[in-house]
Wavefront OBJ file of the C-alpha trace (Angstrom):
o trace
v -16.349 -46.119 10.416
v -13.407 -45.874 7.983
v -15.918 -44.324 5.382
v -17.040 -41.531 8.072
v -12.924 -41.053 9.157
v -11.734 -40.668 5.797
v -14.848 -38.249 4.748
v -14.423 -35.565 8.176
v -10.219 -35.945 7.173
v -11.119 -34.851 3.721
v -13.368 -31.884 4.550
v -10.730 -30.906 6.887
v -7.808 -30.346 5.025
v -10.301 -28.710 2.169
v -10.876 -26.030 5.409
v -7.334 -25.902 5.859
v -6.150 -25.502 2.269
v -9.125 -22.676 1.676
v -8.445 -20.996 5.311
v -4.712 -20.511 4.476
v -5.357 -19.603 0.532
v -3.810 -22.709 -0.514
v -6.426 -24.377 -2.926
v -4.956 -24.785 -5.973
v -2.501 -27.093 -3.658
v 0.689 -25.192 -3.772
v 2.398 -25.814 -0.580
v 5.196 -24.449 0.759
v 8.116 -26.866 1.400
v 8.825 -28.889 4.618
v 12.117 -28.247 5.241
v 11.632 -24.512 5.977
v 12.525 -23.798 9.219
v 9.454 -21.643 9.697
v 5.801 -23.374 10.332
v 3.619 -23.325 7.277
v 1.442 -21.789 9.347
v 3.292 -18.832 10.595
v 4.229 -18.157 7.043
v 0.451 -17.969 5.924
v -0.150 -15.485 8.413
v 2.848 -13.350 7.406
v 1.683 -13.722 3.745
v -2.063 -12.773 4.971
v -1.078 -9.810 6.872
v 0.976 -8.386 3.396
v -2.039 -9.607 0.991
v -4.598 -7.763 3.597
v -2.329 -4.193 3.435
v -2.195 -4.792 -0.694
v -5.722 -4.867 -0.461
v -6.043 -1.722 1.008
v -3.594 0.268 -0.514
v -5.213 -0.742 -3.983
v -8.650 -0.085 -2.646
v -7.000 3.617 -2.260
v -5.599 3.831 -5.746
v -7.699 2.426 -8.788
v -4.323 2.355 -11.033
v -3.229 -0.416 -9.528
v -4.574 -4.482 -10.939
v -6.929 -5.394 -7.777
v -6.705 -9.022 -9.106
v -2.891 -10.258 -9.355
v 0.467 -8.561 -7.258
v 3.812 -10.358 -6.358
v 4.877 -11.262 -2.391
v 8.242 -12.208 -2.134
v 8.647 -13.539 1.728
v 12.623 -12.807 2.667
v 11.993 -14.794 5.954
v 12.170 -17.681 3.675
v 15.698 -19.214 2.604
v 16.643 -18.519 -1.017
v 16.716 -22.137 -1.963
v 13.371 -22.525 -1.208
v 9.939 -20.987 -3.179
v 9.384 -17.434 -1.656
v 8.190 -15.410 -4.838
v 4.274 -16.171 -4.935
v 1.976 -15.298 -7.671
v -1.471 -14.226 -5.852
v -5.140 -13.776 -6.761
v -6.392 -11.200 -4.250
v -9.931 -11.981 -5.273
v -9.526 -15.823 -4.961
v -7.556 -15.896 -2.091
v -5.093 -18.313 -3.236
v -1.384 -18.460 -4.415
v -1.246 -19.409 -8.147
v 2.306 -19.999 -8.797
v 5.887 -19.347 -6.901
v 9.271 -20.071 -7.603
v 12.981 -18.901 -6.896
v 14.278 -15.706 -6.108
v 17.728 -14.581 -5.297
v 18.235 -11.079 -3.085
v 21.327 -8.901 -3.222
v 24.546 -9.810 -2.470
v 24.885 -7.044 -0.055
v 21.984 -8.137 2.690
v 23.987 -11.360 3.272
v 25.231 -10.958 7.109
v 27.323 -13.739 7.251
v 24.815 -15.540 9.724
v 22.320 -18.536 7.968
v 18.715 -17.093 8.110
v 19.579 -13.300 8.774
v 19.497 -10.520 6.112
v 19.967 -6.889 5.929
v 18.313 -3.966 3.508
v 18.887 -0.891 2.757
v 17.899 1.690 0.010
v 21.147 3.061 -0.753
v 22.405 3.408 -3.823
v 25.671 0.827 -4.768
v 25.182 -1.179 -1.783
v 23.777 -4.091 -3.516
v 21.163 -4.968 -1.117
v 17.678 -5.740 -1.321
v 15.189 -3.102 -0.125
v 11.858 -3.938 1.424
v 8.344 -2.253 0.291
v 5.881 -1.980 -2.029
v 7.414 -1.786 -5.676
v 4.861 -1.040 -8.726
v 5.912 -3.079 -11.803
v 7.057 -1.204 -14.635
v 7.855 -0.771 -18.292
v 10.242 -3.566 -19.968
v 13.376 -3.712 -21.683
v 15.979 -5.164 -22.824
v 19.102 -5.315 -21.217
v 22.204 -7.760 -20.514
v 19.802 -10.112 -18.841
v 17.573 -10.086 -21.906
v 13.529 -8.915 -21.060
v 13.540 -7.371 -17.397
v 10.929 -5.166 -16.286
v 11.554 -1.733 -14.037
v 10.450 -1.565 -10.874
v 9.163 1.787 -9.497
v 9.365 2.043 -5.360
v 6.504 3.372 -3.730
v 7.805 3.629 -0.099
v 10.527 5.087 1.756
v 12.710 2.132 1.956
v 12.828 1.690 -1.588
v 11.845 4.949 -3.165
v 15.928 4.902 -5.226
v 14.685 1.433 -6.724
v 14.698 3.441 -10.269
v 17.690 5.763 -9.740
v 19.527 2.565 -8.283
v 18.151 0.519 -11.341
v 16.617 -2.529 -9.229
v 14.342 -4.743 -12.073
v 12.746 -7.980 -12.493
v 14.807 -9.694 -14.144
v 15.623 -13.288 -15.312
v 19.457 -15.209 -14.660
v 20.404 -18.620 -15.906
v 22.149 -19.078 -12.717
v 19.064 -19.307 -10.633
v 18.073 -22.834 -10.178
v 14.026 -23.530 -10.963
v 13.858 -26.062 -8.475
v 14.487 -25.693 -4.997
v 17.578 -26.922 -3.747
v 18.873 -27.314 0.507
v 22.120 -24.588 -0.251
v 21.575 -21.047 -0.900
v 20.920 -19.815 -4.490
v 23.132 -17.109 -6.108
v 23.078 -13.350 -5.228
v 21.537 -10.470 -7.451
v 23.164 -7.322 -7.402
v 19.825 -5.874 -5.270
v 17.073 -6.855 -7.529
v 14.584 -9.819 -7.643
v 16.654 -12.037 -10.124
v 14.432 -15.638 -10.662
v 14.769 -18.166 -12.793
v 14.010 -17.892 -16.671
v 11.364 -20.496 -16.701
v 9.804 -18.666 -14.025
v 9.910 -15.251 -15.608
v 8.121 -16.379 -18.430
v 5.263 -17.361 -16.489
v 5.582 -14.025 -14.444
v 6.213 -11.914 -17.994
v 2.733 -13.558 -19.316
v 0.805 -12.622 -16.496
v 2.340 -8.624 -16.413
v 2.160 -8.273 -20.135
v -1.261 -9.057 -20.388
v -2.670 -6.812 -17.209
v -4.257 -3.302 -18.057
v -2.589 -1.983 -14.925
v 0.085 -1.814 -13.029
v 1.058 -4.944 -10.872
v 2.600 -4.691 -7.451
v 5.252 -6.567 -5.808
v 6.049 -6.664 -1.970
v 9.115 -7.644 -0.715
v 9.223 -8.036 3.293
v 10.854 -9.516 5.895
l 1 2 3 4 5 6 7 8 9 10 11 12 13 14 15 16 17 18 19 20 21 22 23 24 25 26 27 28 29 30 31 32 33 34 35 36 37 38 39 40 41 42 43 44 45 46 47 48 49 50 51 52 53 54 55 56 57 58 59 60 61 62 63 64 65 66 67 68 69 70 71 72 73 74 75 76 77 78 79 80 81 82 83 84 85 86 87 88 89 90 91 92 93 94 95 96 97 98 99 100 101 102 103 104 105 106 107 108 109 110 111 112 113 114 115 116 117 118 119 120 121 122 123 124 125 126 127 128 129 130 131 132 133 134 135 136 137 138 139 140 141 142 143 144 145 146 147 148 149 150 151 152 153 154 155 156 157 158 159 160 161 162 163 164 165 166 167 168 169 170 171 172 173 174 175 176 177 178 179 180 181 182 183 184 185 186 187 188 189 190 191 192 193 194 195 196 197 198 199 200 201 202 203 204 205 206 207
C-alpha cells in the first residue's frame, strides 16, 4: 500500500510540475504572498500573448523571451528565463524596478512612460544592441507598446548592478533608475543566452 501511495504521489506532482511549466524544478518561493498557483496563471496568460505576437512577426526568437512578474516583491525571483517551446522556466533571478513606481505602500507599484520619472514601464520590450556604459555590458531595450514606446529616448537597458543581491532576501532590493537592473551573476547567464540568439529576444514586464 505504501508502494502504490508513494507511486500515484509521484505521478502527481510530475502532472503538476509539467501543467504549471515547472519541470526543470524551479519553484517559486513560499513566502510570496501570492499562491504559486495564481502566479502560474499570470505567467501563462503573458507566455500565451508572446506566443502570438511572435507567431505575427518572424523577427522575433520563437524559442527564449524574458517575463518579469512586478506582482512579485523585489526580494524575491520575478525575472524568468522561458522556453516557449518547452513550456518551462529555465532560470530566474533578481530584479530591481525604478525608484519612481515605489508608492510608499508594501506590495503596490506605479508606471509610467514618461521621460525622468524614474519608473518602470510595463509592455513588451524587444532586446537590443549592447554596450558599454557605467554599469559595464548592458543591452538596449527597444519598447514595442504604448506604455513603453520612450524606453530608447528615456534610455531604459538591461543592465547589471553590484548592489542587487543574487539571492533572495525578506526586505526589498535596491531601486534602478527605471530599468531592469539584476544581479551580475545573473546577467551573465542572461548575456549568454541573448548573445548567442539569431534574433531578437523579448522581455515583458507586467503587473
Amino acid at each position: 500500500m505504501k508502494k502504490v501511495f508513494l507511486g500515484c504521489f509521484t505521478v502527481m506532482a510530475l502532472y503538476f510540475g509539467y501543467r504549471f511549466g515547472l519541470k526543470n524544478n524551479l519553484v517559486l518561493s513560499s513566502s510570496n504572498p501570492v499562491a504559486k498557483d495564481v502566479i502560474n496563471q499570470r505567467l501563462k496568460k503573458q507566455v500565451d500573448s508572446i506566443k502570438a505576437f511572435i507567431a505575427k512577426n518572424s523577427a522575433y526568437n520563437n524559442e527564449i523571451a524574458f517575463f518579469i512578474d512586478m506582482k512579485i516583491k523585489s526580494g524575491e525571483n520575478r525575472f524568468f528565463v522561458y522556453h516557449l517551446k518547452e513550456n518551462k522556466i529555465t532560470d530566474q533571478g533578481l530584479v530591481a524596478h525604478g525608484s519612481g513606481s515605489e508608492t510608499g505602500q508594501e506590495g503596490q507599484l506605479k508606471f509610467s512612460n514618461v521621460p525622468n520619472s524614474n519608473t518602470t514601464s510595463l509592455g513588451t520590450y524587444s532586446i537590443g544592441n549592447n554596450y558599454y556604459g557605467k554599469f559595464g555590458k548592458a543591452y538596449k531595450l527597444h519598447g514595442l507598446d504604448k506604455t513603453n514606446d520612450k524606453a530608447f529616448e528615456r534610455f531604459i537597458v538591461l543592465h547589471y548592478f553590484d548592489k542587487v543581491p543574487y539571492e533572495e532576501q525578506s526586505e526589498p532590493i535596491c531601486n534602478s533608475l527605471g530599468c531592469p537592473m539584476v544581479n551580475e551573476k545573473f546577467f551573465s547567464r542572461l548575456e549568454k543566452t541573448v548573445d548567442v540568439s539569431e534574433k531578437k529576444i523579448l522581455l515583458k514586464i507586467y503587473y
